[in-house]
Structure formats: structure tokens, C-alpha cells
mmCIF file of the N, C-alpha and C atoms, coordinates in Angstrom:
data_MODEL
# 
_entry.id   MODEL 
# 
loop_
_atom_site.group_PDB 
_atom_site.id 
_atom_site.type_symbol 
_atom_site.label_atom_id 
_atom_site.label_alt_id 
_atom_site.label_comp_id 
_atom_site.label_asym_id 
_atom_site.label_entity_id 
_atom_site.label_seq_id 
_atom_site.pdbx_PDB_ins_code 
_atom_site.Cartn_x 
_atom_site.Cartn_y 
_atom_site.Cartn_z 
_atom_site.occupancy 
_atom_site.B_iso_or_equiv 
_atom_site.pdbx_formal_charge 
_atom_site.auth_seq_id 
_atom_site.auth_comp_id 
_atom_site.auth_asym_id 
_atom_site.auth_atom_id 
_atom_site.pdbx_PDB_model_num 
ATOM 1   N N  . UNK A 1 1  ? -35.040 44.845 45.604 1.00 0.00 ? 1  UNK A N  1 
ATOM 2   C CA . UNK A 1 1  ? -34.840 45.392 44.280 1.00 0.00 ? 1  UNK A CA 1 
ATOM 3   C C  . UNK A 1 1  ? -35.611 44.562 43.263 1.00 0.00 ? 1  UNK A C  1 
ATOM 4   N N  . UNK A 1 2  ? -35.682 45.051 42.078 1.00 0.00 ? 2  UNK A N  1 
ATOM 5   C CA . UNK A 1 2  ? -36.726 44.113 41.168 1.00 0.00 ? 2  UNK A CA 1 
ATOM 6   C C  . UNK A 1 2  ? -36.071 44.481 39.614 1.00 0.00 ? 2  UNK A C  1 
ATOM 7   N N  . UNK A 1 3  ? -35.996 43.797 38.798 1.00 0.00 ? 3  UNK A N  1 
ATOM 8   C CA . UNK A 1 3  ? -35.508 43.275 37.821 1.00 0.00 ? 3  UNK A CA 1 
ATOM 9   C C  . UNK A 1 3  ? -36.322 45.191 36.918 1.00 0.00 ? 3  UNK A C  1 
ATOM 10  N N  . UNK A 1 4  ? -35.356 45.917 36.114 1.00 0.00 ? 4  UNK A N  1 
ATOM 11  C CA . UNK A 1 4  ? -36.109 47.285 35.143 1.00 0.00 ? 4  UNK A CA 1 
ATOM 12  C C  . UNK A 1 4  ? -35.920 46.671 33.844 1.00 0.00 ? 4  UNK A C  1 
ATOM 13  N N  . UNK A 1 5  ? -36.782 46.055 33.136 1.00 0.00 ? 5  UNK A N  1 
ATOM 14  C CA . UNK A 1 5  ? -36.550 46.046 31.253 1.00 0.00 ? 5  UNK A CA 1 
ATOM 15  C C  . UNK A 1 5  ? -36.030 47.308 30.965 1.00 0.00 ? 5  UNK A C  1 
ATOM 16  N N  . UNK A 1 6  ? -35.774 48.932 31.722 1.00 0.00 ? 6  UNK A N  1 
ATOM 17  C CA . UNK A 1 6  ? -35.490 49.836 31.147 1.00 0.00 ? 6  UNK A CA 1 
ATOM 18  C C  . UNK A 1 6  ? -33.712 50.058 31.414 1.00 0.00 ? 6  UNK A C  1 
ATOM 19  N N  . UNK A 1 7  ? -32.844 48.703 31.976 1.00 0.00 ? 7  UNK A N  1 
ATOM 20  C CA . UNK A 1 7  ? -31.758 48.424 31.884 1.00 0.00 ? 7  UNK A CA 1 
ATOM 21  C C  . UNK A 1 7  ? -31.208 49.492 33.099 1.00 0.00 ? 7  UNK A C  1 
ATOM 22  N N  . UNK A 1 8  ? -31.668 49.894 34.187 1.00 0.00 ? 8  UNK A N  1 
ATOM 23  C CA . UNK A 1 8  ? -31.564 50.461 35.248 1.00 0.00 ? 8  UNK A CA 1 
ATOM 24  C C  . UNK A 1 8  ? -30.372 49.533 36.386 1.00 0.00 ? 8  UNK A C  1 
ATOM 25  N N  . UNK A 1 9  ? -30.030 50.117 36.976 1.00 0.00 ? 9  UNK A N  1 
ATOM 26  C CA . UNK A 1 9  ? -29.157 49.934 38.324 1.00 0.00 ? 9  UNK A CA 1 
ATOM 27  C C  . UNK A 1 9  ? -29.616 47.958 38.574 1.00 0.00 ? 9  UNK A C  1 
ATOM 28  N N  . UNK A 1 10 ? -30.753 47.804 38.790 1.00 0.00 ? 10 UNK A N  1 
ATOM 29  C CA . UNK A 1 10 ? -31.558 45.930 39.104 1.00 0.00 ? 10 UNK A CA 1 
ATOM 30  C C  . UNK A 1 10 ? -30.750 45.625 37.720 1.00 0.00 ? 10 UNK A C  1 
ATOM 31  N N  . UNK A 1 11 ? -31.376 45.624 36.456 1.00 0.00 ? 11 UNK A N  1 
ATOM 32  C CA . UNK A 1 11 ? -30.620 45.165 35.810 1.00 0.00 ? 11 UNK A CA 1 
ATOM 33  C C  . UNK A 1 11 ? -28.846 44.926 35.598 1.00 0.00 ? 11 UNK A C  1 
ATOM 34  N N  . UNK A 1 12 ? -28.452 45.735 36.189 1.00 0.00 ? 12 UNK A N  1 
ATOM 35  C CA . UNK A 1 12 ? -27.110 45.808 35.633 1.00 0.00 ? 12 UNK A CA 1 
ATOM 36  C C  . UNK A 1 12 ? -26.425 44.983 37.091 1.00 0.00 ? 12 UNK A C  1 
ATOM 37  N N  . UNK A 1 13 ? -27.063 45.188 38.568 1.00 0.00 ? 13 UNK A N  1 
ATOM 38  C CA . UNK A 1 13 ? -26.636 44.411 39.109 1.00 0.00 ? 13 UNK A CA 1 
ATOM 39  C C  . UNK A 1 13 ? -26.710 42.859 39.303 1.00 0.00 ? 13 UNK A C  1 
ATOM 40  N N  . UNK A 1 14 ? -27.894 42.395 38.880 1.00 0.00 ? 14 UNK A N  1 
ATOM 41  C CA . UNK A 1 14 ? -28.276 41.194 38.854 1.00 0.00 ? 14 UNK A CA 1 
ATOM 42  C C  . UNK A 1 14 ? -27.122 39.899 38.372 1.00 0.00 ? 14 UNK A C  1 
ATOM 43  N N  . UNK A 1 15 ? -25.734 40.468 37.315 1.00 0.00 ? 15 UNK A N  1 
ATOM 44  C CA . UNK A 1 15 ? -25.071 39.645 37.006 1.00 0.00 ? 15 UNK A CA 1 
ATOM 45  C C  . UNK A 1 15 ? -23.658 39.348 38.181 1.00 0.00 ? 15 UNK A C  1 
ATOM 46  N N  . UNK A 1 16 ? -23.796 40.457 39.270 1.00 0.00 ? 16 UNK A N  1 
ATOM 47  C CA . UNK A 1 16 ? -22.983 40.719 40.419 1.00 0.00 ? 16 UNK A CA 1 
ATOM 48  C C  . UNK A 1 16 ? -23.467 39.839 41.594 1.00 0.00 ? 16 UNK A C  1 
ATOM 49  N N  . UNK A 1 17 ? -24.675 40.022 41.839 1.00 0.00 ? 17 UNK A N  1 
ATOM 50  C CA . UNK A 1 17 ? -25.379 39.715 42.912 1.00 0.00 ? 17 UNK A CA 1 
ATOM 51  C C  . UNK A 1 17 ? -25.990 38.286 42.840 1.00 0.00 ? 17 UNK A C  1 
ATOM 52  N N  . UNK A 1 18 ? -26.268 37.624 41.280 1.00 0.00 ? 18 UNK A N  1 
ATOM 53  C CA . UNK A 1 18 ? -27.208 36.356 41.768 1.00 0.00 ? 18 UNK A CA 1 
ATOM 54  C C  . UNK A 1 18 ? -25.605 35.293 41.601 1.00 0.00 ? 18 UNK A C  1 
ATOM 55  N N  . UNK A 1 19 ? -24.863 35.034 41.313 1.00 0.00 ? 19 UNK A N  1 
ATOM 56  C CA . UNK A 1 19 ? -23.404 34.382 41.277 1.00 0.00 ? 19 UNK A CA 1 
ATOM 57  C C  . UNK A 1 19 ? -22.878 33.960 42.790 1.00 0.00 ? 19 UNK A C  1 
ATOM 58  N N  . UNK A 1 20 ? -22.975 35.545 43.139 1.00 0.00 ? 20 UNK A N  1 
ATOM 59  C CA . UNK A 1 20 ? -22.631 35.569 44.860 1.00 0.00 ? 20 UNK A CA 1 
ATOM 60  C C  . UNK A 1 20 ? -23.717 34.961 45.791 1.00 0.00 ? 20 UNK A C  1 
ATOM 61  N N  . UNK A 1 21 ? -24.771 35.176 45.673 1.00 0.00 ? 21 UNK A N  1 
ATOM 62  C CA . UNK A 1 21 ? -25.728 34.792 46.489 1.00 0.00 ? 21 UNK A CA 1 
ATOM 63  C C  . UNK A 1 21 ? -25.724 33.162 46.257 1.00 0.00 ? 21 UNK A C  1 
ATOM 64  N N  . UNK A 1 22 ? -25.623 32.570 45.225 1.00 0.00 ? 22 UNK A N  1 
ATOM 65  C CA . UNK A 1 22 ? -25.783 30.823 44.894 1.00 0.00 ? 22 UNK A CA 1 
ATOM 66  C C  . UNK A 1 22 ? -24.290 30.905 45.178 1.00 0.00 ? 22 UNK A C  1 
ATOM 67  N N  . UNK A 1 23 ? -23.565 31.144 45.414 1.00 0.00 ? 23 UNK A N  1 
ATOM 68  C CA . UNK A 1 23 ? -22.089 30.497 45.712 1.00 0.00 ? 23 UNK A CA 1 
ATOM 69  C C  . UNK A 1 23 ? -22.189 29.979 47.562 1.00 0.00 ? 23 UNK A C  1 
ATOM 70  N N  . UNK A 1 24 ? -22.974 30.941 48.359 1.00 0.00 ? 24 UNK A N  1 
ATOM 71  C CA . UNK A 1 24 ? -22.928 31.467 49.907 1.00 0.00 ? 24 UNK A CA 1 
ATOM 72  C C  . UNK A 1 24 ? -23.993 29.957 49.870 1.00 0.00 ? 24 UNK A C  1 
ATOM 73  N N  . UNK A 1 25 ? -25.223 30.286 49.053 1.00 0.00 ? 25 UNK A N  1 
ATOM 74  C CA . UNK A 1 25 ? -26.190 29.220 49.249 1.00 0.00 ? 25 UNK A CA 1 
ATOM 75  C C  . UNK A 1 25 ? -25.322 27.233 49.178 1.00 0.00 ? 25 UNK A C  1 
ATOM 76  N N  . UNK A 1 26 ? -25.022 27.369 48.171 1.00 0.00 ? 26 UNK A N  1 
ATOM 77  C CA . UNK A 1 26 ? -23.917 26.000 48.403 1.00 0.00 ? 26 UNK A CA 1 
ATOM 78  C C  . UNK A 1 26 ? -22.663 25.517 48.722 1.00 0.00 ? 26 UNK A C  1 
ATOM 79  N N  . UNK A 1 27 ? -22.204 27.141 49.845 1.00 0.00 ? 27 UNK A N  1 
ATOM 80  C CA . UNK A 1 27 ? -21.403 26.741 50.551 1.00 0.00 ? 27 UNK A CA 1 
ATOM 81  C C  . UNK A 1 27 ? -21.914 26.722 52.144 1.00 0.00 ? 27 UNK A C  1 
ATOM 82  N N  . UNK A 1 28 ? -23.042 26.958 52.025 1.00 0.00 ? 28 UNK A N  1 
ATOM 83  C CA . UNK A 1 28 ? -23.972 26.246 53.421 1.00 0.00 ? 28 UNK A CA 1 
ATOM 84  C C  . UNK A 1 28 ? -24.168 25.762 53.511 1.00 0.00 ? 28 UNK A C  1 
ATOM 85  N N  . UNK A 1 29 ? -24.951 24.790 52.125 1.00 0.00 ? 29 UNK A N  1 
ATOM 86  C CA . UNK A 1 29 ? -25.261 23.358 51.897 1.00 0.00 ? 29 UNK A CA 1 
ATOM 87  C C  . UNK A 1 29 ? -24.501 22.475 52.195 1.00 0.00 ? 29 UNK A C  1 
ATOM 88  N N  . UNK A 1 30 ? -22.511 22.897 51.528 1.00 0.00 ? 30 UNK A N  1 
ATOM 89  C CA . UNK A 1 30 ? -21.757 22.203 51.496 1.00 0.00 ? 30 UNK A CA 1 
ATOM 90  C C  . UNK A 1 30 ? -21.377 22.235 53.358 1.00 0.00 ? 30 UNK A C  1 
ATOM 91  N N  . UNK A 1 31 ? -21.425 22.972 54.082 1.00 0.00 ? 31 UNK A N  1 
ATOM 92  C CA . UNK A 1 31 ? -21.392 22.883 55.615 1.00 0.00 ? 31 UNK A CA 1 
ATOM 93  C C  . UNK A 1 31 ? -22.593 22.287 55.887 1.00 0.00 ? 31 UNK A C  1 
ATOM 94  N N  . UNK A 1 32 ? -23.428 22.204 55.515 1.00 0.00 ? 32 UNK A N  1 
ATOM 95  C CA . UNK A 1 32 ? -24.600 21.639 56.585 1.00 0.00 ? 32 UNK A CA 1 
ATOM 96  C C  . UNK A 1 32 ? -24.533 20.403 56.396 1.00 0.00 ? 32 UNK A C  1 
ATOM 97  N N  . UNK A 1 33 ? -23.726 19.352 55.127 1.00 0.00 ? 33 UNK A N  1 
ATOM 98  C CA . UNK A 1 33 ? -23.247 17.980 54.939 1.00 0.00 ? 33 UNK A CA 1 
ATOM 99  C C  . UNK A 1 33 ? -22.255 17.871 55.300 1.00 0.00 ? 33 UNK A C  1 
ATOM 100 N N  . UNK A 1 34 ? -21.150 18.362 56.852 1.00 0.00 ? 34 UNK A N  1 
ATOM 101 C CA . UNK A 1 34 ? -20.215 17.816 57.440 1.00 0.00 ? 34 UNK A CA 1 
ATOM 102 C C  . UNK A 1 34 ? -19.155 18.593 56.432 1.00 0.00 ? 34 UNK A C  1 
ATOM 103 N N  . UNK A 1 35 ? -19.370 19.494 55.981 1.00 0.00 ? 35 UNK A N  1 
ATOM 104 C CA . UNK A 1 35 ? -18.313 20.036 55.357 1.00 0.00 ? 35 UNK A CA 1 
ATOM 105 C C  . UNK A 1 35 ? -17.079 19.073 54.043 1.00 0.00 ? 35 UNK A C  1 
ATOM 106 N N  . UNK A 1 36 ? -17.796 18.167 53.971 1.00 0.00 ? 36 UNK A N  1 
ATOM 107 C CA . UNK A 1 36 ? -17.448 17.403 53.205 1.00 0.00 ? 36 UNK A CA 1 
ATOM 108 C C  . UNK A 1 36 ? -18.200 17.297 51.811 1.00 0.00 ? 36 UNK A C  1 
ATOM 109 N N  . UNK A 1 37 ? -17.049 16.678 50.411 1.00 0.00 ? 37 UNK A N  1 
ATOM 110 C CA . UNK A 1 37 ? -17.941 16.918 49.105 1.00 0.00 ? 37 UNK A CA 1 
ATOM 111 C C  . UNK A 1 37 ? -17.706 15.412 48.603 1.00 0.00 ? 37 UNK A C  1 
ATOM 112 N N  . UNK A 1 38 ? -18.850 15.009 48.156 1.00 0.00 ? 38 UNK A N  1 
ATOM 113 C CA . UNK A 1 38 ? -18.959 13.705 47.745 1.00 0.00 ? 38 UNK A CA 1 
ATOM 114 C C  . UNK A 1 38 ? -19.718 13.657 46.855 1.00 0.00 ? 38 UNK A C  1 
ATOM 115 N N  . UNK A 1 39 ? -19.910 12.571 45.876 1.00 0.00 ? 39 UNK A N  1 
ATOM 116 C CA . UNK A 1 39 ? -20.725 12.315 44.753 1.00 0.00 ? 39 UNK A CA 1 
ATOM 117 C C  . UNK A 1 39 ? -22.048 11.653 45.571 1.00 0.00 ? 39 UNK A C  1 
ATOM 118 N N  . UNK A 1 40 ? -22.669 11.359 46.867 1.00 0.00 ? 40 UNK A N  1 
ATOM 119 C CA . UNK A 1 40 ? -23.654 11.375 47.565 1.00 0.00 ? 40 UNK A CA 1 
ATOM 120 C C  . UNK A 1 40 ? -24.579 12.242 47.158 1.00 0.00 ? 40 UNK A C  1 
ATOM 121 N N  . UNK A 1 41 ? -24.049 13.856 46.944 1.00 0.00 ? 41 UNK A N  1 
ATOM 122 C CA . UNK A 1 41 ? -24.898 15.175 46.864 1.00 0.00 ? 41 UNK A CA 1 
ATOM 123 C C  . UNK A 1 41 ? -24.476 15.653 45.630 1.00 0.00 ? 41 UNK A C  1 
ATOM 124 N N  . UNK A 1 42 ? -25.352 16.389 44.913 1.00 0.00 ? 42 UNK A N  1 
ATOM 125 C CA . UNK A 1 42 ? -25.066 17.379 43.518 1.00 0.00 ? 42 UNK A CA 1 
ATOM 126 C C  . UNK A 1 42 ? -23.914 18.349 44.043 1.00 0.00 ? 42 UNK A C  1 
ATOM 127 N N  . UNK A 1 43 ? -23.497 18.350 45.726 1.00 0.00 ? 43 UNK A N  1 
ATOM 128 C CA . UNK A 1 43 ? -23.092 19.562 45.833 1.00 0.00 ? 43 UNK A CA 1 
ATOM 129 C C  . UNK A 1 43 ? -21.955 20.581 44.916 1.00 0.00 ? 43 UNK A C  1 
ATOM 130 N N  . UNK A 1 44 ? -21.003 19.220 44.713 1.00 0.00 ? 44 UNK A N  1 
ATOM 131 C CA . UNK A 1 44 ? -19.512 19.381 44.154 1.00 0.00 ? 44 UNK A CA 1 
ATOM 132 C C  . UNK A 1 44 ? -19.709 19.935 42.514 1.00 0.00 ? 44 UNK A C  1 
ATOM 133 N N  . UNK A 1 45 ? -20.492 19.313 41.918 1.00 0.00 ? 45 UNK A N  1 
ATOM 134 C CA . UNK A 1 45 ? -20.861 19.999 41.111 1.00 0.00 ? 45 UNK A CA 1 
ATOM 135 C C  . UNK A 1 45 ? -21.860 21.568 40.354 1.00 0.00 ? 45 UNK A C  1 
ATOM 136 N N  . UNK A 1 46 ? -22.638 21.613 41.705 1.00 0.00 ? 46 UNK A N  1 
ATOM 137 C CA . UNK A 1 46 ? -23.382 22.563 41.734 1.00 0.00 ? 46 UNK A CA 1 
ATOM 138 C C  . UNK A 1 46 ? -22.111 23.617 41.967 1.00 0.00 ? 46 UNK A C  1 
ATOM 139 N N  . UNK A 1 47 ? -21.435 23.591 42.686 1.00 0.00 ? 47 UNK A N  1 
ATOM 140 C CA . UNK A 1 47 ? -20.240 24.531 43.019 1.00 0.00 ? 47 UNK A CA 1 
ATOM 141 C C  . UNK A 1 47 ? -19.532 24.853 42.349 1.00 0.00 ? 47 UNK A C  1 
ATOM 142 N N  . UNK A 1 48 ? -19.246 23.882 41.148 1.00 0.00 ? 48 UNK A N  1 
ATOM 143 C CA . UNK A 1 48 ? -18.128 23.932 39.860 1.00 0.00 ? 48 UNK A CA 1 
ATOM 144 C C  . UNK A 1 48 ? -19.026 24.314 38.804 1.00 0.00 ? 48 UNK A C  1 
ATOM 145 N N  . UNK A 1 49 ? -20.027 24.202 38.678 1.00 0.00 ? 49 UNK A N  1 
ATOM 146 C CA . UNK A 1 49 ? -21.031 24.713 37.802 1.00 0.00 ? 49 UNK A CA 1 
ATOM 147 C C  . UNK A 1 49 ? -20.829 26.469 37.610 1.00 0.00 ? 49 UNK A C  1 
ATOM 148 N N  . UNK A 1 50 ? -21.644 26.303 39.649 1.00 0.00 ? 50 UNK A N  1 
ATOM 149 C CA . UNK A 1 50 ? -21.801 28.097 39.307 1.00 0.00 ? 50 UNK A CA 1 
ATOM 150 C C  . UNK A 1 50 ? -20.425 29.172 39.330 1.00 0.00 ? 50 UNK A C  1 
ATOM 151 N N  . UNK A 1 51 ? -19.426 28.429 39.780 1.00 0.00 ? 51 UNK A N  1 
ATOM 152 C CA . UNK A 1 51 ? -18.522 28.671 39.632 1.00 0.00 ? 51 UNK A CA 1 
ATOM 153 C C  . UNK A 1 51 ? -17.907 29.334 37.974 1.00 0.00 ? 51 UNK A C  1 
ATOM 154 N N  . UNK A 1 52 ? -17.587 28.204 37.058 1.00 0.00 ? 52 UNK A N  1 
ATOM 155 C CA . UNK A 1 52 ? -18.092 28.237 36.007 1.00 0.00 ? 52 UNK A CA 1 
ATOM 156 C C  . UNK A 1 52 ? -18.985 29.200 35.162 1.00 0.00 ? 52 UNK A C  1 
ATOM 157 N N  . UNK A 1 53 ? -19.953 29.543 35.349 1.00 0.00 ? 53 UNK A N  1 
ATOM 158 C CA . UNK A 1 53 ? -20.705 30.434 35.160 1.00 0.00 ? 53 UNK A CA 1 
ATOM 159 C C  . UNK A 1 53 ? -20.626 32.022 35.586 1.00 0.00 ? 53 UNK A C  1 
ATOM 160 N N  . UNK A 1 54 ? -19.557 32.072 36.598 1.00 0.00 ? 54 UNK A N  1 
ATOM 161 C CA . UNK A 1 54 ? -19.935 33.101 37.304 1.00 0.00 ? 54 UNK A CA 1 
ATOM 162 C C  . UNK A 1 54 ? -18.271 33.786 36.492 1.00 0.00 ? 54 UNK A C  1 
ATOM 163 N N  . UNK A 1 55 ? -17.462 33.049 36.080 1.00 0.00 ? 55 UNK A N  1 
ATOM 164 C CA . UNK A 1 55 ? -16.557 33.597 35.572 1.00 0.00 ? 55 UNK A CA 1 
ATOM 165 C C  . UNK A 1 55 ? -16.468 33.644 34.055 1.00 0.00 ? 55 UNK A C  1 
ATOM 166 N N  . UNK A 1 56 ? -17.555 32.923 33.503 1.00 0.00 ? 56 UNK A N  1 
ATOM 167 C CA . UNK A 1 56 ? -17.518 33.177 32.178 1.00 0.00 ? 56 UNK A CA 1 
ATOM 168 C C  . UNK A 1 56 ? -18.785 34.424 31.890 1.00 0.00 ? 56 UNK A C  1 
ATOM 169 N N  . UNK A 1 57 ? -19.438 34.880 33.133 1.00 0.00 ? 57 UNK A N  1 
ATOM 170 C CA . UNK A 1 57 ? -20.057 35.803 32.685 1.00 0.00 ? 57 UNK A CA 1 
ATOM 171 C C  . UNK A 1 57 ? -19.236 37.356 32.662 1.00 0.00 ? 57 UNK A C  1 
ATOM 172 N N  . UNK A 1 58 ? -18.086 36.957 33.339 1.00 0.00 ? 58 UNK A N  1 
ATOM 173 C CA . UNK A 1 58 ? -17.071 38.538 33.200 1.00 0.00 ? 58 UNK A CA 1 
ATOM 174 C C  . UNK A 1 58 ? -16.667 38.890 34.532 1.00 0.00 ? 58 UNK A C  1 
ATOM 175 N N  . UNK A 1 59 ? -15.688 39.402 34.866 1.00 0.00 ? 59 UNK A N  1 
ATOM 176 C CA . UNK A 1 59 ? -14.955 39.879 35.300 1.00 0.00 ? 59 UNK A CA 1 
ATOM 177 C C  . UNK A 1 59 ? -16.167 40.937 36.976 1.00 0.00 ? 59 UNK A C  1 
ATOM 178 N N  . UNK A 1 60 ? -16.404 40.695 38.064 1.00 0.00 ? 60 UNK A N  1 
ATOM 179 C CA . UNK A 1 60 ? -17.519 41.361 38.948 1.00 0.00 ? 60 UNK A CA 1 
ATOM 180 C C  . UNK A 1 60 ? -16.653 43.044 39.195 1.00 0.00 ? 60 UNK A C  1 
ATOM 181 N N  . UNK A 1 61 ? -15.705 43.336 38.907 1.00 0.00 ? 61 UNK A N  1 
ATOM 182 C CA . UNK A 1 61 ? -15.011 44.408 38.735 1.00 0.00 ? 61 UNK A CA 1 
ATOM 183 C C  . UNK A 1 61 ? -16.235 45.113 37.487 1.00 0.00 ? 61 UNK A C  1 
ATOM 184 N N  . UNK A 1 62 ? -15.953 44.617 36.254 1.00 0.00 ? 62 UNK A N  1 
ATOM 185 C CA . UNK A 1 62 ? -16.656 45.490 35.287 1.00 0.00 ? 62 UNK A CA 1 
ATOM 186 C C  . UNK A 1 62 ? -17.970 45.808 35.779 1.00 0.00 ? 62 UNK A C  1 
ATOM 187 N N  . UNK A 1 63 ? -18.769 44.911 36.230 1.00 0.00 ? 63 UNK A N  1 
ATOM 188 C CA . UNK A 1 63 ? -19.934 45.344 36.794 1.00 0.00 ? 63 UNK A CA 1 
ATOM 189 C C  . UNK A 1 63 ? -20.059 46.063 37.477 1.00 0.00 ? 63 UNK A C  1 
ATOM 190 N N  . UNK A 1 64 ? -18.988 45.830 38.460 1.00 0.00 ? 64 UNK A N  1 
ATOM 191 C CA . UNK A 1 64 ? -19.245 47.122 39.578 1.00 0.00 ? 64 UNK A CA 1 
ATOM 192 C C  . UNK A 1 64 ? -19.040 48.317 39.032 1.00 0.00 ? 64 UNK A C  1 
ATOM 193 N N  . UNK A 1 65 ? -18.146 48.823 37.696 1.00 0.00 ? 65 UNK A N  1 
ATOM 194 C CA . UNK A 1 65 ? -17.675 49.570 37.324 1.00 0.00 ? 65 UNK A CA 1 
ATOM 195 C C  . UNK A 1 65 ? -19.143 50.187 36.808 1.00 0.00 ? 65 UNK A C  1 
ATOM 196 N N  . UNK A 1 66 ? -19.647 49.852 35.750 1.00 0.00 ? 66 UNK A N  1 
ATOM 197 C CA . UNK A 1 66 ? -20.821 50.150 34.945 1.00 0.00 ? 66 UNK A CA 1 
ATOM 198 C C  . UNK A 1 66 ? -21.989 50.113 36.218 1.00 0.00 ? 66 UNK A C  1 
ATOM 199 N N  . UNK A 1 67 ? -21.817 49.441 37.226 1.00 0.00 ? 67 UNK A N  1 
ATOM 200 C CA . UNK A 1 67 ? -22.921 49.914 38.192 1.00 0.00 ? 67 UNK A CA 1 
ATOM 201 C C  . UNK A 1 67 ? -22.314 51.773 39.048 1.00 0.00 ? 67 UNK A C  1 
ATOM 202 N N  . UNK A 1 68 ? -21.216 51.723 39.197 1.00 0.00 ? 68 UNK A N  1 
ATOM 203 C CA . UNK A 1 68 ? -21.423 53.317 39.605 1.00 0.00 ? 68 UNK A CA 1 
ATOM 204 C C  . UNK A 1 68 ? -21.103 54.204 38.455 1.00 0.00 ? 68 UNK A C  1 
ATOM 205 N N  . UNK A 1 69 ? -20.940 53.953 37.373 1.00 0.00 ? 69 UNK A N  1 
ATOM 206 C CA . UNK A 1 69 ? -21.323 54.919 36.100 1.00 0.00 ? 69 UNK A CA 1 
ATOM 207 C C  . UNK A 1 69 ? -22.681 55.267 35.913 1.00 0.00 ? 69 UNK A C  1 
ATOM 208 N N  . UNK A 1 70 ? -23.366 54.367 36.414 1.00 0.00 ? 70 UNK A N  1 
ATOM 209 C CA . UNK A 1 70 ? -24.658 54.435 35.977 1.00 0.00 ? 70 UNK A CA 1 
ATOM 210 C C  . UNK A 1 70 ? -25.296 55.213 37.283 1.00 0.00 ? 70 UNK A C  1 
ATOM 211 N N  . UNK A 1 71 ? -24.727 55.305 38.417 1.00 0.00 ? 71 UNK A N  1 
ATOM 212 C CA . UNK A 1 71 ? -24.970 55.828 39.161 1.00 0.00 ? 71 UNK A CA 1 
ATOM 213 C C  . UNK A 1 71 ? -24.858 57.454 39.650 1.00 0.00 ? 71 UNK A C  1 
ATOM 214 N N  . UNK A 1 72 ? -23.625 57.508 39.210 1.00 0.00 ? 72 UNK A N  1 
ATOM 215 C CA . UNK A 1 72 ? -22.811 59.031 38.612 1.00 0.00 ? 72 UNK A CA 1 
ATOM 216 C C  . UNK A 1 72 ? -23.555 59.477 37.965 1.00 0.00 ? 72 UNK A C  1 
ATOM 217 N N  . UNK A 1 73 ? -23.883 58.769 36.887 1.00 0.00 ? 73 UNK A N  1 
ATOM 218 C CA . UNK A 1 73 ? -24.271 59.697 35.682 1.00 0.00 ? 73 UNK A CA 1 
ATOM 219 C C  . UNK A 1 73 ? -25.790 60.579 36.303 1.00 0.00 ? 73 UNK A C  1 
ATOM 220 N N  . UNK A 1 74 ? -26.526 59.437 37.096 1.00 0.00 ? 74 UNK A N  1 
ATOM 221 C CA . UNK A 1 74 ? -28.098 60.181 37.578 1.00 0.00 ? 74 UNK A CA 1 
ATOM 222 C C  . UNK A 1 74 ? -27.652 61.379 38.343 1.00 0.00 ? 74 UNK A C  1 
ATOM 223 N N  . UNK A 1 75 ? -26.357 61.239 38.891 1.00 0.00 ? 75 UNK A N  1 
ATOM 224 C CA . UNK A 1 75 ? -26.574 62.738 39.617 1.00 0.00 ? 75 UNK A CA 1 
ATOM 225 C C  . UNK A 1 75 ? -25.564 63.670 39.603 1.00 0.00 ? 75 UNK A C  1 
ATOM 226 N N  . UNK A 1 76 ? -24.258 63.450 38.316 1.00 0.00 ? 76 UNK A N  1 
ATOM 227 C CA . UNK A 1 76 ? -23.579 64.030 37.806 1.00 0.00 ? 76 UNK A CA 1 
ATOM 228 C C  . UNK A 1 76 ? -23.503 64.213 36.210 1.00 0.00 ? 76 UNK A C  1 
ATOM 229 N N  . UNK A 1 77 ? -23.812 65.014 35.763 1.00 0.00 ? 77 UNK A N  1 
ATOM 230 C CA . UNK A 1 77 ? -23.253 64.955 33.950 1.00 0.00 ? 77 UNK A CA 1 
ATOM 231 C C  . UNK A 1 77 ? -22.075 64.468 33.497 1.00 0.00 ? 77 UNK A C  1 
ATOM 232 N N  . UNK A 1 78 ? -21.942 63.185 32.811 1.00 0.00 ? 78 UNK A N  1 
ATOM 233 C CA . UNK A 1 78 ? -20.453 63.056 32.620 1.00 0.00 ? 78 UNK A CA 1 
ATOM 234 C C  . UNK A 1 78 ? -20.346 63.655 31.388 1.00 0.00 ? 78 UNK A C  1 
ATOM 235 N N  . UNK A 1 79 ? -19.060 64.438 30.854 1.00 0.00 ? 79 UNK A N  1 
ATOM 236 C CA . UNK A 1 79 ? -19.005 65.317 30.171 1.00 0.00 ? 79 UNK A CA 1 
ATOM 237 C C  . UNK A 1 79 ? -18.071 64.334 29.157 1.00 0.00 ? 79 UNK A C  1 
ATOM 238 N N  . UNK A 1 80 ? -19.078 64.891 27.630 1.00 0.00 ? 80 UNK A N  1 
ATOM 239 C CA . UNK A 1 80 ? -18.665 64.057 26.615 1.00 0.00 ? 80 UNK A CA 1 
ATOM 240 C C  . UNK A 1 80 ? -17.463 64.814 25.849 1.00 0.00 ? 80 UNK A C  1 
ATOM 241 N N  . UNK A 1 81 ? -16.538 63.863 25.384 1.00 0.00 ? 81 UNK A N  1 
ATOM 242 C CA . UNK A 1 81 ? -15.642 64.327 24.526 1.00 0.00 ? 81 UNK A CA 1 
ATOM 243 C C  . UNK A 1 81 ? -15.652 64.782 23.470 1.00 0.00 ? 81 UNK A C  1 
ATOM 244 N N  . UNK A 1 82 ? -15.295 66.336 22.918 1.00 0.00 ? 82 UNK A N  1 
ATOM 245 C CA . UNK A 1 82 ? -15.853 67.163 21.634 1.00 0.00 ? 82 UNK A CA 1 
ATOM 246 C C  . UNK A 1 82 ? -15.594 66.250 20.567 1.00 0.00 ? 82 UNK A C  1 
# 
């Protein structure tokens, strides 16, 4: 998928998908160092970081929500209120 300036489906998922993907990435990291967290590695913090981030960007429910509205809408009319 690739990033639409025209605020398309890439855009709207990107705040769903890059959170999850760096969470998986440094909890491999955090297994591939003995499963252990120490001030040795950025890990503990990289984790509380994106962590952090990933919940102050909102709720991955709303996204998903506005990702199949946006999806509906291409191949259903949603019908506006008079």
C-alpha cells in the first residue's frame, strides 16, 4: 500500500497499522535479548514510548471504524439525513 495525499483508505490506515507493526518489531527485539528488559538496550523505553504514542493517537476502534466507512461508502451510497 502507499501513503494517497487524496486522504484514501493508505491514509486513513497508516495510524492503525504503523503502531502495530513497531510494537511486534520491539517485541522481537525484546525476545531476541533473552526476553529480558534492561537499561543495557533502548528496548524498555522504545516500548513505553510507542506505546505511549499509540494511545494518545486514539482509540484503533475509531480507525477501523472510519476505515470501513470509507470503504462502504465506494460501493454503497450512504444516505444523508434530510
Amino acid at each position: 500500500m502507499t501513503l494517497s495525499p487524496s486522504g484514501g483508505p493508505d491514509t486513513i490506515e497508516t495510524p492503525t497499522r504503523a503502531p502495530n507493526v513497531a510494537q511486534k518489531v520491539i517485541d522481537w527485539a525484546i525476545q531476541a535479548h533473552s526476553g529480558g528488559v534492561c537499561d543495557d538496550y533502548p528496548l524498555a523505553y522504545m516500548y513505553a514510548w510507542n506505546r505511549t504514542l499509540w494511545l494518545a493517537d486514539g482509540p484503533d476502534e475509531v480507525h477501523r471504524n472510519a476505515i470501513a466507512k470509507w470503504e462502504i461508502g465506494r460501493h454503497v451510497p450512504i444516505p444523508r439525513k434530510p
